[in-house]
C-alpha positions in Angstrom: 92.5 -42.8 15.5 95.3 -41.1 13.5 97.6 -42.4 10.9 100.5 -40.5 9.1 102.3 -40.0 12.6 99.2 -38.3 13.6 98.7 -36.2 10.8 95.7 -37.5 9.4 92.7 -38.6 11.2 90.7 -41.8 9.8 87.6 -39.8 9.1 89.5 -37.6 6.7 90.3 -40.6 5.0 86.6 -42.0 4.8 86.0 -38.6 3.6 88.6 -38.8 1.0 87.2 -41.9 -0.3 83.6 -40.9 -0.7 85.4 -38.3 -2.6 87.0 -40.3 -4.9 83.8 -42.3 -5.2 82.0 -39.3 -6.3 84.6 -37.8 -8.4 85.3 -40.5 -10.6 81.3 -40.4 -11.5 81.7 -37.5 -12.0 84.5 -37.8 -14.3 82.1 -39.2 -17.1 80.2 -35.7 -17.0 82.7 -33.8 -17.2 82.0 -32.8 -20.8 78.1 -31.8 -19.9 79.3 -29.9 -16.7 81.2 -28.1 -19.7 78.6 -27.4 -21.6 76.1 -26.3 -19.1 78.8 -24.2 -17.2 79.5 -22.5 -21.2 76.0 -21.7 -21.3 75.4 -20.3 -17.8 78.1 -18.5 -17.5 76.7 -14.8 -18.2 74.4 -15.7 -15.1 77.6 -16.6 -12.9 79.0 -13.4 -14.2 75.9 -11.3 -12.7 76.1 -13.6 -9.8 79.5 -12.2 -9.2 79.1 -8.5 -9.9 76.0 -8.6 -7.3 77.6 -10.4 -5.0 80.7 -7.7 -5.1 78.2 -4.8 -4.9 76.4 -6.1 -1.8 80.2 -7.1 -0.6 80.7 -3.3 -1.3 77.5 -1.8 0.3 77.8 -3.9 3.8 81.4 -2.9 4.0 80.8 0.8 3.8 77.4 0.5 6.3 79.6 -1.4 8.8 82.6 1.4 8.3 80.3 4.0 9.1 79.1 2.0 11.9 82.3 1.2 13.0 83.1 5.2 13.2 79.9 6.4 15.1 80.1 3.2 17.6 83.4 1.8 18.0 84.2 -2.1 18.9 84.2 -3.1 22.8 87.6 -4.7 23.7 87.3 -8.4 22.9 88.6 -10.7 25.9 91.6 -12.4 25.7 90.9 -16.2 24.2 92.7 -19.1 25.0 95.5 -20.1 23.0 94.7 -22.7 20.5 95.8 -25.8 19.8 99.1 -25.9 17.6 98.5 -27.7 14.1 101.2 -30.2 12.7 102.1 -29.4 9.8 101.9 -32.3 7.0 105.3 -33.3 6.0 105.7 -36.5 3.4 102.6 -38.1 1.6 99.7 -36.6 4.4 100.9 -33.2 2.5 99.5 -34.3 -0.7 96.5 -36.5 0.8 93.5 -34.1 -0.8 94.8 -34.2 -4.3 93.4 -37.9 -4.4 89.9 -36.5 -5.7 91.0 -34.3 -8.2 93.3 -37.9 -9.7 90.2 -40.1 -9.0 88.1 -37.1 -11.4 90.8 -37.3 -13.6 91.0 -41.0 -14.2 87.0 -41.0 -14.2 87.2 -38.7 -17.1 90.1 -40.8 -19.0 88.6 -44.0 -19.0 85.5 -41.9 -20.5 87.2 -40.8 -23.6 89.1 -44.2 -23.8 85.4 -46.3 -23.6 83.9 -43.9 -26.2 87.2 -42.0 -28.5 84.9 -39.0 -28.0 86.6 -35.8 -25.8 83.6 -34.2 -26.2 79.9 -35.3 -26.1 
């Protein structure tokens, strides 16, 4: 079933509200998420400069590949289905998390005064 002038299916918006549900919870934690993200972040930063090497590696193995074997020809696929684009509110459907998160954290610092543990 689709709503929106058949923009939007319903599933997209059951996903959207276990979203929501989810993201206002998560609101209140935003402050650890913080604090755990401030202290980890020197492992993210390795994370990333790994993954870029390996990114960098697999690249050149499959360019040298590529030279000494090139691709076969793939066969022609069917044309796809055309997409509608989003006109109107369906356009700006997925931002409904990020205002649920957003409202989750509010009513945190208006319960407790505190922006920060």
């Amino acid at each position: 079933m689709k709503l929106f002038d058949g923009q939007v299916h319903v599933l997209e918006i059951a996903g959207l509200i276990v979203a929501s549900v989810f993201a206002h919870a998560i609101g209140y934690s935003l402050p650890i998420l913080a604090a755990i993200l401030l202290i980890l972040w020197p492992l993210l930063l390795l994370q990333m400069l790994a993954e870029g090497l390996l990114i960098a590696v697999f690249g050149g193995i499959e360019r040298l590949y590529r030279k000494a074997r090139p691709p076969k020809p793939k066969p022609v696929a069917p044309p796809k289905a055309s997409v509608v684009p989003r006109t109107g509110i369906a356009r700006y459907l997925w931002y409904v998390p990020l205002l649920t998160m957003t409202a989750g954290y509010a009513r945190y610092v208006y319960e407790t005064g505190r922006w920060f543990l």
